[in-house]
SETORDO-338047 format. One record per residue: residue in one letter; x, y, z of N, C-alpha, C, O in turn. Coordinates in steps of 0.02 Angstrom, whole numbers, plus 50000, padded with zeros to 5 digits. Layout:
// residues N
 resn    nX    nY    nZ   caX   caY   caZ    cX    cY    cZ    oX    oY    oZ
    a     X     Y     Z     X     Y     Z     X     Y     Z     X     Y     Z
...
***
This chain:
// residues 314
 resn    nX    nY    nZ   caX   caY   caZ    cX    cY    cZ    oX    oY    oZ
    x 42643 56037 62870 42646 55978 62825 42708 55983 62782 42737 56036 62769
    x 42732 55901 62754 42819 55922 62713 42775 55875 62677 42718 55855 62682
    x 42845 55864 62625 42845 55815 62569 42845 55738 62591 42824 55691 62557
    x 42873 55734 62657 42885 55663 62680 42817 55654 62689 42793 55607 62658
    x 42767 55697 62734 42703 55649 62746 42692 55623 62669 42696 55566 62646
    x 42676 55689 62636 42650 55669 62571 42655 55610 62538 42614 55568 62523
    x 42733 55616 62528 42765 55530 62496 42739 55479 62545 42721 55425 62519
    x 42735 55483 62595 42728 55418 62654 42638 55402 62633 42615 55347 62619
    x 42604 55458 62636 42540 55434 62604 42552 55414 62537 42527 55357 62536
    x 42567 55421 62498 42558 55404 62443 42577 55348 62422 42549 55315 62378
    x 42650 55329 62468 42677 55270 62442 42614 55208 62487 42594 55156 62462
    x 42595 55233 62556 42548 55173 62578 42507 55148 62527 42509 55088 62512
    x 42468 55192 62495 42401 55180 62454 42435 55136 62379 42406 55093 62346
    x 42506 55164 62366 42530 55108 62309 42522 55072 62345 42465 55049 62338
    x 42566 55037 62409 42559 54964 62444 42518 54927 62460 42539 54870 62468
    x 42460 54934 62470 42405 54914 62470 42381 54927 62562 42353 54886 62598
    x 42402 54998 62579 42404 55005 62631 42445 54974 62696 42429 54971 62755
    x 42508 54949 62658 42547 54888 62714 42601 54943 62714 42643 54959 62672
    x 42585 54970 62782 42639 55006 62809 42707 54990 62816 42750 55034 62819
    x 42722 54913 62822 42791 54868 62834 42805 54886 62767 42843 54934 62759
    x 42777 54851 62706 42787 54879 62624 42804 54948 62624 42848 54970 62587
    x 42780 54976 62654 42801 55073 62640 42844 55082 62666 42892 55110 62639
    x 42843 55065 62726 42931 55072 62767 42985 55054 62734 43036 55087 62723
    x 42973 55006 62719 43032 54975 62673 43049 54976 62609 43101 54953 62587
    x 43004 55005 62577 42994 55055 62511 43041 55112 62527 43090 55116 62491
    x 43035 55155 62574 43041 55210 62573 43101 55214 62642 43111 55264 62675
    x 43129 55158 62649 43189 55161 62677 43193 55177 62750 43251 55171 62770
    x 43138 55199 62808 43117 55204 62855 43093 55144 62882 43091 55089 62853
    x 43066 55167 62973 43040 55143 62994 42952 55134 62981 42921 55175 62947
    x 42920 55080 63011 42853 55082 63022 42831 55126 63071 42802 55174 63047
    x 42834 55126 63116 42814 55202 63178 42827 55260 63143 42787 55307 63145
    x 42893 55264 63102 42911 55345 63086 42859 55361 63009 42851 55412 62975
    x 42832 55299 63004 42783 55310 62940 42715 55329 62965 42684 55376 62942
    x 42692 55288 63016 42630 55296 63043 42618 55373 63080 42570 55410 63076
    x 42682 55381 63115 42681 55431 63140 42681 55520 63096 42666 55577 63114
    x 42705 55492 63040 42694 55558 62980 42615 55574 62962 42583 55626 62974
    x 42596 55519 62930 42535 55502 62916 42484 55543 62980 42450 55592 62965
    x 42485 55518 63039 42425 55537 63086 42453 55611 63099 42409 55654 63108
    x 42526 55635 63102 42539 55727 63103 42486 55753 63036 42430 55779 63042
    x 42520 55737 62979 42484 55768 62920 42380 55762 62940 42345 55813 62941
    x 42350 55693 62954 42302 55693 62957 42269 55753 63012 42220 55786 62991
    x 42295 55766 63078 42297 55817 63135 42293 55877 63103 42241 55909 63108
    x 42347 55901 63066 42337 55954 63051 42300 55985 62952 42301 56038 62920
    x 42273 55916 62941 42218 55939 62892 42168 55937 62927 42138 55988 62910
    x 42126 55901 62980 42095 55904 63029 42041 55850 62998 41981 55857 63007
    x 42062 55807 62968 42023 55751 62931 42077 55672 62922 42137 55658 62923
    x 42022 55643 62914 42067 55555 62927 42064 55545 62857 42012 55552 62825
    x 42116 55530 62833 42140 55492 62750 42131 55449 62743 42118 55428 62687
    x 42134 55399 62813 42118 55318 62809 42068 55314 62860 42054 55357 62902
    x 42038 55243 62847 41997 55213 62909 42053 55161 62929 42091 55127 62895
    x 42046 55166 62987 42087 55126 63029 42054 55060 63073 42003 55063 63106
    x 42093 55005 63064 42059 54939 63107 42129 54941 63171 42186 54929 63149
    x 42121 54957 63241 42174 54976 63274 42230 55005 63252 42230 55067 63252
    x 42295 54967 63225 42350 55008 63186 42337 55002 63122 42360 55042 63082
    x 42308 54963 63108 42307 54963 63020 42264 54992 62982 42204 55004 62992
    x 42304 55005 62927 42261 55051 62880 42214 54999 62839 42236 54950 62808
    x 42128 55024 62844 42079 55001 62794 42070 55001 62732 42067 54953 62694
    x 42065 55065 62720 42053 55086 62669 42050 55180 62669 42052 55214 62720
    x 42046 55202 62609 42051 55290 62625 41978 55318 62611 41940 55297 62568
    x 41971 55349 62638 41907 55383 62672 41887 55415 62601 41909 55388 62550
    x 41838 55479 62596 41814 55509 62544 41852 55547 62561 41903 55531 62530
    x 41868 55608 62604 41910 55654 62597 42000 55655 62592 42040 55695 62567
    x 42011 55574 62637 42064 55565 62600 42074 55555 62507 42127 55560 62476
    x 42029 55546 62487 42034 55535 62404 42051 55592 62395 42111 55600 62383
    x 42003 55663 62399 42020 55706 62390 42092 55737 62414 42131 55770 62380
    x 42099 55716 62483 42197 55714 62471 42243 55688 62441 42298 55715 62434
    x 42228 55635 62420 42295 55580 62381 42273 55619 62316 42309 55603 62269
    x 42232 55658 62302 42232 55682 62208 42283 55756 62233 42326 55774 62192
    x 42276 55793 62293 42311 55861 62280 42387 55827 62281 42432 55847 62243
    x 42397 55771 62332 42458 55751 62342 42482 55718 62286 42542 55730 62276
    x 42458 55683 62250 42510 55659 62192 42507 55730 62130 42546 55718 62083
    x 42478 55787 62122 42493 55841 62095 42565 55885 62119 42603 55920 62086
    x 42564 55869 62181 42623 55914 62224 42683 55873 62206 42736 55900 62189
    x 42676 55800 62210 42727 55785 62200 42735 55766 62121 42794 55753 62111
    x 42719 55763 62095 42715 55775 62023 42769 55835 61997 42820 55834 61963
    x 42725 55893 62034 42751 55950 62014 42817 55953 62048 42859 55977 62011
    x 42838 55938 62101 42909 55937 62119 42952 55894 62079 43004 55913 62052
    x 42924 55821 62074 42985 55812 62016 42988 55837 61947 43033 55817 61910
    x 42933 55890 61920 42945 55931 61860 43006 55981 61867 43053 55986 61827
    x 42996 56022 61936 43053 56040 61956 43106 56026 61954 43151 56064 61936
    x 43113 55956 61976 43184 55935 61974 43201 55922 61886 43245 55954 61856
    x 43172 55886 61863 43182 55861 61770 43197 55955 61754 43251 55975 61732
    x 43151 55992 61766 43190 56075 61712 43235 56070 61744 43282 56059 61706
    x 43259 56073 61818 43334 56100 61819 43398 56061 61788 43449 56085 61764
    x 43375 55976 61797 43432 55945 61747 43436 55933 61687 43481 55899 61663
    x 43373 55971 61640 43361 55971 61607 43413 56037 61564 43435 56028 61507
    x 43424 56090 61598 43470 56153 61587 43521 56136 61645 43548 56190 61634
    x 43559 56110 61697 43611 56122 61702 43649 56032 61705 43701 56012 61732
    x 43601 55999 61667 43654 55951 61636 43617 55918 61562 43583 55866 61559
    x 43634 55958 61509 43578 55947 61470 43595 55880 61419 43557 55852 61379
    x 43658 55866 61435 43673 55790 61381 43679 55738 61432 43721 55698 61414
    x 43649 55720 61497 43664 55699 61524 43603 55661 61584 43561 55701 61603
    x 43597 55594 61611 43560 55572 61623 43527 55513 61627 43557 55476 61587
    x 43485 55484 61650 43444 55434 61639 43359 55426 61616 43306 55443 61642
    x 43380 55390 61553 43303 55363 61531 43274 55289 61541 43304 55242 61514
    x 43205 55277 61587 43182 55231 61600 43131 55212 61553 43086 55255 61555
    x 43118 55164 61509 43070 55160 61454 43057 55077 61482 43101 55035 61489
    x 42981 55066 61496 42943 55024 61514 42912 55017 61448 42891 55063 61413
    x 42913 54946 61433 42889 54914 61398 42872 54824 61369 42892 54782 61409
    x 42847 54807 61324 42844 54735 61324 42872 54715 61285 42882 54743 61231
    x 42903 54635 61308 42938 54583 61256 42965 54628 61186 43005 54673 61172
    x 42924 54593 61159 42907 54618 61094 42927 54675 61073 42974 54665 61034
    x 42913 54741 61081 42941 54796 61082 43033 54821 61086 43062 54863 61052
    x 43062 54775 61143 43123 54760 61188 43155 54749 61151 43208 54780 61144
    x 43126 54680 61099 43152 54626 61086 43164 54664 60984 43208 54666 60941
    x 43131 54674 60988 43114 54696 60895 43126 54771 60855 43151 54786 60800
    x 43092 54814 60916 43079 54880 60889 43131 54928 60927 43152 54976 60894
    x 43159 54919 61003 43195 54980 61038 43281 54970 61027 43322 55011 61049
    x 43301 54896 60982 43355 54899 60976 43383 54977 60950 43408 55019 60986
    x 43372 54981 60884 43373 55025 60842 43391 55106 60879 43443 55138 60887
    x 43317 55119 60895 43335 55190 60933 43348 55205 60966 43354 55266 60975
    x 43366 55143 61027 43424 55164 61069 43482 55162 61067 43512 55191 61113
    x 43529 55119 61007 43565 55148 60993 43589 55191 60963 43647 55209 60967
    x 43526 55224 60911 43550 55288 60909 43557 55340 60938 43599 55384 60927
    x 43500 55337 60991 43499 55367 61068 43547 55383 61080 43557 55444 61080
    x 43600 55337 61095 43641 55343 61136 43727 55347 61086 43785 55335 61101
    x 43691 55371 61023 43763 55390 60995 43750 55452 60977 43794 55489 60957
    x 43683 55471 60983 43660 55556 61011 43692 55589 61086 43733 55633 61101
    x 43642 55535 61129 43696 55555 61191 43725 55527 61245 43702 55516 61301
    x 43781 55515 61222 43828 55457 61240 43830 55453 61320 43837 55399 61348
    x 43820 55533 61368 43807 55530 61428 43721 55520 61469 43701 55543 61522
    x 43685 55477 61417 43613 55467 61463 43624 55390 61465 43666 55363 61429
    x 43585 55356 61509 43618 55303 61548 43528 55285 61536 43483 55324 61551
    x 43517 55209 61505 43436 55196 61492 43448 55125 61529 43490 55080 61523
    x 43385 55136 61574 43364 55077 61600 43291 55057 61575 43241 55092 61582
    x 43295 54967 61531 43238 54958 61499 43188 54916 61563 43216 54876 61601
    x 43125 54929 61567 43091 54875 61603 43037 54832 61558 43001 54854 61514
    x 43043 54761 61584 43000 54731 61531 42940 54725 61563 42937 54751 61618
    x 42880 54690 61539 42811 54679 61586 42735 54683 61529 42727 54704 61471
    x 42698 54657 61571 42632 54664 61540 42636 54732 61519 42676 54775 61538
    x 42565 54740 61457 42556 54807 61466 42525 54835 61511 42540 54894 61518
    x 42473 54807 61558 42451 54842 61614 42520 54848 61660 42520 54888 61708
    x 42555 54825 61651 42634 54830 61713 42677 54878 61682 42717 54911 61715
    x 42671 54883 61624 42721 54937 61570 42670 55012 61605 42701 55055 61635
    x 42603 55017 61596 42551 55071 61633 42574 55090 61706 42601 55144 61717
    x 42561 55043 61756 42577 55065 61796 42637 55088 61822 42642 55137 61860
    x 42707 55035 61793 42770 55097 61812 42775 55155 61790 42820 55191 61812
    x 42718 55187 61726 42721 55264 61723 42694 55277 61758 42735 55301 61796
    x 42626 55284 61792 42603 55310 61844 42640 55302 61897 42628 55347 61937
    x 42690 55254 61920 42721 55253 61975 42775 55285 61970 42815 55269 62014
    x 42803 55341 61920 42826 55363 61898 42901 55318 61928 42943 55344 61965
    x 42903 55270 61911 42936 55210 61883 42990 55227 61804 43051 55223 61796
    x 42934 55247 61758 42962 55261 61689 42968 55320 61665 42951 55364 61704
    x 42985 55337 61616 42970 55393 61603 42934 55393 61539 42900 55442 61524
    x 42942 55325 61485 42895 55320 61434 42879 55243 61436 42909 55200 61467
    x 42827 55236 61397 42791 55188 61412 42786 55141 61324 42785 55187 61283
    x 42784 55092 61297 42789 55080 61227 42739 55002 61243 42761 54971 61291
    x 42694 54980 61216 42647 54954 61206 42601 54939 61155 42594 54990 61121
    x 42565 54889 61133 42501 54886 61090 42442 54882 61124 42395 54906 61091
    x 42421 54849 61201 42382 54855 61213 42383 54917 61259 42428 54959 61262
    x 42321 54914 61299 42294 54935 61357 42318 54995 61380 42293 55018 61432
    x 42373 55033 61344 42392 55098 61363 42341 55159 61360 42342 55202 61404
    x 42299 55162 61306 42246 55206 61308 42175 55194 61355 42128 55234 61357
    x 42180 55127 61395 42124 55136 61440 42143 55184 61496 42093 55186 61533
    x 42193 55225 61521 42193 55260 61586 42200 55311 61568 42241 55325 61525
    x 42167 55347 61590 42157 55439 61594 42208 55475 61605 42219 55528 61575
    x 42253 55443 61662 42322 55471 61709 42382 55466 61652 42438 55480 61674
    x 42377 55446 61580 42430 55439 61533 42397 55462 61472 42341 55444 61457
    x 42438 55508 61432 42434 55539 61379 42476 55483 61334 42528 55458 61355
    x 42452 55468 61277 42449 55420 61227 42477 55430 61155 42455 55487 61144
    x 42498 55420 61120 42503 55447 61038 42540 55378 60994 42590 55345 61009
    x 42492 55373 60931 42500 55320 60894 42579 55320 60863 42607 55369 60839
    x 42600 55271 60868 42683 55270 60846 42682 55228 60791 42692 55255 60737
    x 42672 55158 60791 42668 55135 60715 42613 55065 60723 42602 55029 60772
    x 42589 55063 60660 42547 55001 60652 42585 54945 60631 42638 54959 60604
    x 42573 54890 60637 42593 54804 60603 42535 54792 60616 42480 54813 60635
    x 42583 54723 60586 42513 54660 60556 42548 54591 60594 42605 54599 60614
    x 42516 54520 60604 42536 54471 60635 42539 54438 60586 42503 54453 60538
    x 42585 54378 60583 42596 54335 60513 42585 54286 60547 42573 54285 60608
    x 42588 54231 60501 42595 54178 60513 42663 54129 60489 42690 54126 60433
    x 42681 54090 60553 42733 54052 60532 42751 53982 60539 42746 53954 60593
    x 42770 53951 60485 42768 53879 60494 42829 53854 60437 42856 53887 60393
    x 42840 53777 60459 42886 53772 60425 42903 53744 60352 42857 53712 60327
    x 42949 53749 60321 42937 53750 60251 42916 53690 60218 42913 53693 60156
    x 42899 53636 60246 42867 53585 60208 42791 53599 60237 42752 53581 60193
    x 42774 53610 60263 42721 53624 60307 42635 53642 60234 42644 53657 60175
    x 42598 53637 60253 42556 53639 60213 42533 53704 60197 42525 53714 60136
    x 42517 53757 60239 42517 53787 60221 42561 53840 60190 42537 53887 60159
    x 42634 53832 60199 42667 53871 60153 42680 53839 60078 42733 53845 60046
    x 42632 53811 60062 42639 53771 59987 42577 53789 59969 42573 53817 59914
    x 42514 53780 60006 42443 53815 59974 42459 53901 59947 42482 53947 59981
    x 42439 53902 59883 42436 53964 59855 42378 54013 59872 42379 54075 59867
    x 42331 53973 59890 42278 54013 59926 42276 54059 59968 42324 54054 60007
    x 42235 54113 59982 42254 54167 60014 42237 54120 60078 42195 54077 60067
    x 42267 54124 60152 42259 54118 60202 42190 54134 60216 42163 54186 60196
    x 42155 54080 60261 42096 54080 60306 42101 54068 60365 42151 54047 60395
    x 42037 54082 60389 42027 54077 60459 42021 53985 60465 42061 53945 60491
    x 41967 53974 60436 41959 53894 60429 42013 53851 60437 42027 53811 60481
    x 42049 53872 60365 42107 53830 60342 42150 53847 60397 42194 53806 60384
    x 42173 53882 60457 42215 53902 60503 42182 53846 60570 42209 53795 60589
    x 42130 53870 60591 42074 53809 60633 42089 53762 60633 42100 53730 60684
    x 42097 53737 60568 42129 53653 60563 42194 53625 60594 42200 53566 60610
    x 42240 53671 60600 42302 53651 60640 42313 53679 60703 42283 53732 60713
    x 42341 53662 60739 42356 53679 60833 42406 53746 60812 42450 53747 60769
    x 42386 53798 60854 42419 53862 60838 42465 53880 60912 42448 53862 60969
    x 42522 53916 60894 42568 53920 60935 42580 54000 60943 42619 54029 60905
    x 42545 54033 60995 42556 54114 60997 42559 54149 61082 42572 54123 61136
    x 42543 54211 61064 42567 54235 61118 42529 54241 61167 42481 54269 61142
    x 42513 54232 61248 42495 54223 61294 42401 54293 61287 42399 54341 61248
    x 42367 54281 61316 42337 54328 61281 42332 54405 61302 42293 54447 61280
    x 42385 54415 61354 42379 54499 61371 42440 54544 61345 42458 54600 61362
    x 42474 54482 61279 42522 54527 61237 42508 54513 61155 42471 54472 61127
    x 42562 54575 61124 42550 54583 61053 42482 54561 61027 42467 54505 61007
    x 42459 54596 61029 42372 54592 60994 42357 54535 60989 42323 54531 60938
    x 42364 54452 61027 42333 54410 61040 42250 54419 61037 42217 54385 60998
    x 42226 54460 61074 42155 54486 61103 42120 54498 61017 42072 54464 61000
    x 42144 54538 60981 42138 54515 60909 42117 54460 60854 42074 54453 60811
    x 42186 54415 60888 42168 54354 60851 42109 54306 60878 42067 54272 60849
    x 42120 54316 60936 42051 54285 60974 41981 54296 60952 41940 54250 60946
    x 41967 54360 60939 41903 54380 60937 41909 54362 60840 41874 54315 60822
    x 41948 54397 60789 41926 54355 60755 41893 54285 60735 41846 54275 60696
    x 41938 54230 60778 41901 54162 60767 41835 54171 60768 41793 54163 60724
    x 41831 54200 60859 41781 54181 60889 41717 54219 60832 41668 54187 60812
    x 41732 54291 60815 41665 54316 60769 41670 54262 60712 41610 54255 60698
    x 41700 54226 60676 41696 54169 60634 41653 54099 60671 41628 54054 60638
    x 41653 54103 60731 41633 54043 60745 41657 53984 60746 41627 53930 60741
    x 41741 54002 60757 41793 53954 60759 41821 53928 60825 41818 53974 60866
    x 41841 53886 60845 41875 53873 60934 41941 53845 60898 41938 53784 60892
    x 42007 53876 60870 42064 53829 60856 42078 53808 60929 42050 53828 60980
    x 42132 53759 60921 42153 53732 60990 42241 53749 61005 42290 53715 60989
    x 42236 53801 61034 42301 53848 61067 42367 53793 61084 42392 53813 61136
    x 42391 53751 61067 42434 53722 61081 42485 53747 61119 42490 53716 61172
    x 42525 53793 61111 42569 53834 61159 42567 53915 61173 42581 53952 61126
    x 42552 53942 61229 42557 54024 61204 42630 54033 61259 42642 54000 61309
    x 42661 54078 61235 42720 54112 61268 42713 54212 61239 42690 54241 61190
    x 42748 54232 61301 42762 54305 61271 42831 54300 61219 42834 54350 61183
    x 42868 54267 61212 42920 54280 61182 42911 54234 61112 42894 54175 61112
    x 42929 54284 61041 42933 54283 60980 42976 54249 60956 42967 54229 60899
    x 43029 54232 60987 43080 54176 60963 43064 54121 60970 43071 54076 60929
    x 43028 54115 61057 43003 54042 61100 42951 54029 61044 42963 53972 61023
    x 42898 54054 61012 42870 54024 60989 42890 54007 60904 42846 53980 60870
    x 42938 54020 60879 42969 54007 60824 43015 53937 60841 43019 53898 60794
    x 43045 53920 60896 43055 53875 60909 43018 53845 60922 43049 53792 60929
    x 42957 53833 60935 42935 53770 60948 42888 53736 60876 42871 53677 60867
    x 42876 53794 60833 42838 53786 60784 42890 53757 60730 42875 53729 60677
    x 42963 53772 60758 43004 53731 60707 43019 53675 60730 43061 53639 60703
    x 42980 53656 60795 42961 53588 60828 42913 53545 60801 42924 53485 60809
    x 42867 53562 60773 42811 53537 60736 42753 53539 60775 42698 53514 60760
    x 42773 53582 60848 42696 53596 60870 42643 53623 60862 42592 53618 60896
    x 42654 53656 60812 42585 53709 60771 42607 53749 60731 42667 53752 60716
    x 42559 53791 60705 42575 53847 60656 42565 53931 60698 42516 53962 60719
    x 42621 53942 60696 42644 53997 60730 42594 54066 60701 42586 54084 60642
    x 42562 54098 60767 42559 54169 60757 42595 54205 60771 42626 54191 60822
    x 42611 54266 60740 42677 54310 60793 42677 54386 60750 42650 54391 60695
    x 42704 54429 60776 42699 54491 60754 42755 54484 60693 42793 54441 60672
    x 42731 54567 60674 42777 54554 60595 42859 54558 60606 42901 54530 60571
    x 42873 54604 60667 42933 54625 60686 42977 54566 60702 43038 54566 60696
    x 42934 54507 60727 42985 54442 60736 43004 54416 60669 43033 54362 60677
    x 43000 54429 60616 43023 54384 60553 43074 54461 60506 43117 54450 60463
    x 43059 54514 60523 43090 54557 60496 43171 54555 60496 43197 54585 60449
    x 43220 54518 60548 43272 54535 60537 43321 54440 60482 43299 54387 60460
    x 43375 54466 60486 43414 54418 60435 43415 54344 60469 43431 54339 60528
    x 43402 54299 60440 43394 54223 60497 43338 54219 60507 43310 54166 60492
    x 43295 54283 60540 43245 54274 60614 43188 54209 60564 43142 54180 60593
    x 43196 54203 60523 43152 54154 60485 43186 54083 60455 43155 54050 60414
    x 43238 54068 60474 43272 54008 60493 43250 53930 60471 43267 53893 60517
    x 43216 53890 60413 43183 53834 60420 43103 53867 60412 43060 53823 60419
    x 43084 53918 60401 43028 53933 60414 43000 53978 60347 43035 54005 60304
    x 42929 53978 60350 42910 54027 60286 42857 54065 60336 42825 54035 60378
    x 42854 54133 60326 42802 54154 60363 42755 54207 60312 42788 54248 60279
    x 42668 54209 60301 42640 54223 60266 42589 54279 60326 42567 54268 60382
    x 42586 54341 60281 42543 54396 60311 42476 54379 60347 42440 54334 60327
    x 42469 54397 60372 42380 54364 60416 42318 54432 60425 42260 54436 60444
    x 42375 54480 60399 42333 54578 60420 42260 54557 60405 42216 54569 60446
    x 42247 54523 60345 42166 54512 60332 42122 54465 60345 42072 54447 60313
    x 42151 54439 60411 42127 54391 60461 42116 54455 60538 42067 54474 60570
    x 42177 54467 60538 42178 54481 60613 42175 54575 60635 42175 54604 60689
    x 42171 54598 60562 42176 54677 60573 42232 54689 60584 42280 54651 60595
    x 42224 54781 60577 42300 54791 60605 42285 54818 60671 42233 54836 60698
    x 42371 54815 60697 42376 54812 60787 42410 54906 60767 42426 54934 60714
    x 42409 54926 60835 42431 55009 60841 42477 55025 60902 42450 55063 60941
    x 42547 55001 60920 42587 55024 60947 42579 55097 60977 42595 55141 60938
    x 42563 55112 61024 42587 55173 61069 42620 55198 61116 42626 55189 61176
    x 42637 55225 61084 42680 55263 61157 42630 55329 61206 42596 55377 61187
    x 42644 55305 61266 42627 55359 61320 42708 55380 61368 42767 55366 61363
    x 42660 55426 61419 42698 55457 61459 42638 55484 61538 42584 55505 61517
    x 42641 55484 61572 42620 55512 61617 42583 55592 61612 42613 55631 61575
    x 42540 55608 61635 42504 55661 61600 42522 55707 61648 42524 55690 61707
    x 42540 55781 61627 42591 55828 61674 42644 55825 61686 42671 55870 61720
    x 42687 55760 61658 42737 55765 61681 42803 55817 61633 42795 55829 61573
    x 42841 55833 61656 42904 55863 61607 42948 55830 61577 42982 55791 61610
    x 42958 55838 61509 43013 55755 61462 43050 55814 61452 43039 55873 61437
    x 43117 55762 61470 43189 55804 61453 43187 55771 61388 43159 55718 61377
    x 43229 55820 61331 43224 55831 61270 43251 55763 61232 43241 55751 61172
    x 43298 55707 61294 43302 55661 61254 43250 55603 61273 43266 55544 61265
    x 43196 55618 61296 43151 55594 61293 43110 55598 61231 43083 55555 61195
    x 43116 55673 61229 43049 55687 61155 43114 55644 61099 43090 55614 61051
    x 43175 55642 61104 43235 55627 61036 43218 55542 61035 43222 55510 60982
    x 43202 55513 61093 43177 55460 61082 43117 55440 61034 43121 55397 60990
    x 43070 55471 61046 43012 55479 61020 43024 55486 60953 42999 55451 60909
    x 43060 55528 60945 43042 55519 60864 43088 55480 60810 43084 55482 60749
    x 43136 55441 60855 43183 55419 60822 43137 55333 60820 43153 55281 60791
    x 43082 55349 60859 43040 55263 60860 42980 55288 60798 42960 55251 60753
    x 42959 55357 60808 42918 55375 60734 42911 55438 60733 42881 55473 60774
    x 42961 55465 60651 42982 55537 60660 42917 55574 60663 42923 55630 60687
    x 42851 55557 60642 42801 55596 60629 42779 55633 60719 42744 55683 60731
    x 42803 55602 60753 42804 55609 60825 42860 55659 60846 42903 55642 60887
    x 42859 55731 60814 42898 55782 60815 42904 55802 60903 42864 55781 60946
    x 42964 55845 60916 42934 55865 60993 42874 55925 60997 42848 55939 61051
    x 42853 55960 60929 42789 55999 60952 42731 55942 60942 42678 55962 60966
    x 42728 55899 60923 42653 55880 60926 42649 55835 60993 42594 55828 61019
    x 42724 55796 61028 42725 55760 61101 42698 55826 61133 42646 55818 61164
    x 42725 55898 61132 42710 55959 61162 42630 55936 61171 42600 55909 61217
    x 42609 55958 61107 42558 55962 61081 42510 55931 61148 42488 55964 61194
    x 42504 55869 61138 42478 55813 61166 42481 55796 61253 42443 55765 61290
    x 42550 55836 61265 42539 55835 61358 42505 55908 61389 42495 55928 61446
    x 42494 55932 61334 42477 56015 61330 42408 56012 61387 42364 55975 61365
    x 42392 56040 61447 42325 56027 61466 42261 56042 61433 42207 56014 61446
    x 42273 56096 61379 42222 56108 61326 42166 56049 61325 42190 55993 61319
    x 42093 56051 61331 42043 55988 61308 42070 55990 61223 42065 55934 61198
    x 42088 56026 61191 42100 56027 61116 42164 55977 61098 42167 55954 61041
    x 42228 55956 61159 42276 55926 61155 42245 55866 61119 42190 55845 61137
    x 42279 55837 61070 42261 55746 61067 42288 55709 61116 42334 55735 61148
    x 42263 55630 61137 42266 55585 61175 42265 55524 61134 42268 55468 61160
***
């Protein structure tokens, strides 16, 4: 058995078992894929997949138990590879950081350029996406860190750690009624106008939702978009009263025609995290990332935390 079967299984089961997808994933032929696959199966002396003539079904029980030793092996080989370029090219490299809108757009300006006036030879490629899509390019070891508010702590296969909290404001424009009521902001008084926010599987939308709803409110969603500007424009359209994270009104302008008022005691606060793949090895300007997004996120407590210890935090 080599590394090629290995990868060739592994990459099928990402594909959804479409061997043409794996071939062409992985830069080969379809026969020279199929044909890895049924060597490796021969000489474990067990079938990984059920098969409908050439095509793959689905993976058996004992294949499960193979695709878990095989993504360990290969795991551990690219740990291998990260220590050695880790010591014989140590300012030097590429960082992939998966993450959403929001994050991209507000929070990673900052520390990547300091990043990269740390070390001027690492080369960062950002990916944008849901947070379940920000999840899975770490597991697909796609990324190498992962930055999110939602859904990062539902998977087991990623080690997690709180980076910073916000709050969602509200924004509307300056003749607008509610930035003239002195009243503390309500849920009610918000109900009453068509609200303009973010789609609901980003920036703590899922939040604002369930507030209404435990109030017993249905506002009527007039526009949702993932992007924090898109919906500042349209609310300086007069289509509603804007929800949006706090990070979109934080910089000079970004509030333009507009007044935007805190909502934290409407909607709670939201908890930004960062993950990483669990086992994997972070070259050091990985952990320099980390803490330059929140210093309390030292490299012994990231240590800390990918540590296999049950005592590690998650």
């Amino acid at each position: 058995m080599n590394l090629h079967q290995f990868r060739f299984v592994q990459e099928a089961v990402r594909r959804g078992l479409n061997l043409t997808e794996t071939a062409r994933a992985l830069h080969t032929s379809q026969p020279g894929v199929s044909k890895a696959i049924l060597e490796l199966e021969e000489e474990l002396g067990v079938e990984v997949f059920v098969r409908h003539g050439k095509r793959l079904r689905q993976v058996t029980d004992p294949g499960q138990q193979v695709l878990r030793s095989i993504d360990i092996i290969l795991r551990e080989v690219a740990n291998l590879k990260r220590i050695g370029q880790e010591y014989s090219q140590q300012d030097s490299g590429r960082l992939s950081i998966a993450t959403t809108h929001t994050q991209a757009r507000y929070v990673l300006p900052g520390p990547v350029g300091e990043l990269r006036r740390l070390y001027p030879r690492v080369d960062v490629s950002l990916h944008q996406g849901t947070p379940e899509q920000v999840a899975q390019m770490l597991l697909d070891h796609r990324a190498d860190v992962g930055l999110a508010t939602e859904s990062l702590s539902s998977y087991e296969e990623l080690v997690t750690l709180p980076c910073y909290e916000w709050q969602h404001v509200i924004v509307v424009p300056e003749a607008h009624p509610l930035a003239q009521d002195p009243r503390p902001l309500s849920l009610k008084s918000l109900a009453e106008h068509p609200l303009v926010s973010y789609q609901p599987a980003f920036a703590g939308r899922r939040r604002v939702d369930e507030a209404f709803a435990a109030a017993g409110l249905q506002p009527r969603v007039a526009l949702e978009a993932i992007d924090s500007d898109v919906i500042k424009t349209y609310v300086r359209s007069g289509l509603g009263v804007g929800v949006v994270a706090e990070m979109a009104v934080r910089e000079a302008g970004a509030l333009e025609g507009l007044v935007s008022r805190p909502a934290g005691h409407l909607f709670g606060i939201n908890i930004t995290r960062v993950a990483f793949r669990r086992g994997v090895f972070l070259r050091h300007y990985v952990h320099a990332l980390v803490t330059l997004l929140s210093p309390q996120l030292t490299p012994a407590v990231i240590d800390a935390a990918m540590s296999p210890s049950p005592a590690g935090p998650n």
